[in-house]
C-alpha positions as CSV (number, residue, x, y, z in Angstrom):
1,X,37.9,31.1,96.0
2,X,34.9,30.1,97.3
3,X,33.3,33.0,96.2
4,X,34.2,33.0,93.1
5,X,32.7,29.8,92.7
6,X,29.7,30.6,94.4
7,X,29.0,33.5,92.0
8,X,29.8,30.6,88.9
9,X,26.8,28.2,90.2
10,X,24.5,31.2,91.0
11,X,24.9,32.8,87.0
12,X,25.3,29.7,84.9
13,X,22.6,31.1,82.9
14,X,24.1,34.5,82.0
15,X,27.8,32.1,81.3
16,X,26.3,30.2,78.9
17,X,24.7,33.0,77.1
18,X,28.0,34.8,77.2
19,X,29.6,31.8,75.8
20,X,27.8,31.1,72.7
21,X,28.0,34.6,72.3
22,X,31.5,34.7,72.1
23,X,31.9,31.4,69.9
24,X,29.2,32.8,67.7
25,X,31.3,36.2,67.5
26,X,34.4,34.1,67.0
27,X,32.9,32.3,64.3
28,X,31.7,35.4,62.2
29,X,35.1,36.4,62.4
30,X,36.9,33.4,61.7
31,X,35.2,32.0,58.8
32,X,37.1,33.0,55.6
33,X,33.8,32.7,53.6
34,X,31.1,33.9,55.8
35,X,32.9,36.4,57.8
36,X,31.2,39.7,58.6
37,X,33.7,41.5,56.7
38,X,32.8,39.4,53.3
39,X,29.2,40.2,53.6
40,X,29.8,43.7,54.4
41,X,31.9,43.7,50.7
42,X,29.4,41.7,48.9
43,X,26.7,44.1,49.7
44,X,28.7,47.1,48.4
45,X,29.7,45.3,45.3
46,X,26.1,44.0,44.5
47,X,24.7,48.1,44.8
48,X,27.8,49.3,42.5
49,X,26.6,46.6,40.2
50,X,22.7,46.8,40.6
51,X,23.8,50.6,39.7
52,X,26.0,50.0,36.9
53,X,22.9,47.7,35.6
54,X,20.5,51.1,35.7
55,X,23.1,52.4,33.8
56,X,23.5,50.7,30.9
57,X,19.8,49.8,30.4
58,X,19.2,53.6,30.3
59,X,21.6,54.0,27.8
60,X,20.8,51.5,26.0
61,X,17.1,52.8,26.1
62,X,18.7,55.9,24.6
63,X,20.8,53.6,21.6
64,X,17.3,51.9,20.8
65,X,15.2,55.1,20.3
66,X,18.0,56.8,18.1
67,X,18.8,53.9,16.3
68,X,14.6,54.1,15.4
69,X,15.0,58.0,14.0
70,X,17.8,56.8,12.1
71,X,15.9,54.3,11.0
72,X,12.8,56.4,10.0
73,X,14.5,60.1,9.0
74,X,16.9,59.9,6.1
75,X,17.8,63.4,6.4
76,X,18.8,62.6,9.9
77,X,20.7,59.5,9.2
78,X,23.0,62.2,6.8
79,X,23.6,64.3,9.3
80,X,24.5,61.2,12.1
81,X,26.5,60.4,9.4
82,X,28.6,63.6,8.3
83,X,28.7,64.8,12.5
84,X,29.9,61.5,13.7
85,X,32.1,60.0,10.9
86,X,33.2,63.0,8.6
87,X,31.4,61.5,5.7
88,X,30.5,64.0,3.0
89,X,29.6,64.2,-0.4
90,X,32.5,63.4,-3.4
91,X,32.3,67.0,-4.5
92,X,32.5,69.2,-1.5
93,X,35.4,69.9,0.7
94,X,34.9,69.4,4.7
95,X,37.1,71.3,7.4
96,X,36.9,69.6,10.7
97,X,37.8,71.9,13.8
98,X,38.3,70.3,17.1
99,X,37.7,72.4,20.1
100,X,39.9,70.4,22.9
């Protein structure tokens, strides 16, 4: 016994470090909002979103420079038109053919 308290008074140092270590360690995993295990899913979801944001400012990069040669061809805005819609012209016939 007595050396057990003898090696106690000789590392109180080291104990104490130990200890807030362990409270600190019980804390991060504890805490129901600042866990580790929150942050760790926070990050994830903010890079799916940071990448979903790349995403759709490219495309809608892409939208604003077609919607400018539809704006500025005629002949183009036709075609957009007959491809995507099947519009067409009262007399002609269209036959649309679907490949899936």
């Amino acid at each position: 016994m007595k050396k057990i308290f003898k090696f106690l008074s000789s590392n109180i140092k080291i104990l104490k470090y130990l200890l807030v270590a362990v409270v600190f360690l019980v804390a991060m995993f504890a805490s129901r909002e600042h866990n580790l295990q929150t942050r760790i899913k926070n990050t994830i979801t903010i890079k799916e979103l940071k990448k979903e944001i790349d995403y759709y400012q490219t495309k809608s990069k892409q939208n604003q420079e077609r919607l400018q040669e539809l704006k500025s061809d005629t002949n183009d805005l036709e075609k957009f038109a007959r491809e995507r819609y099947r519009m067409h012209a009262p007399n002609e016939d269209v036959y649309v053919v679907d490949y899936e």
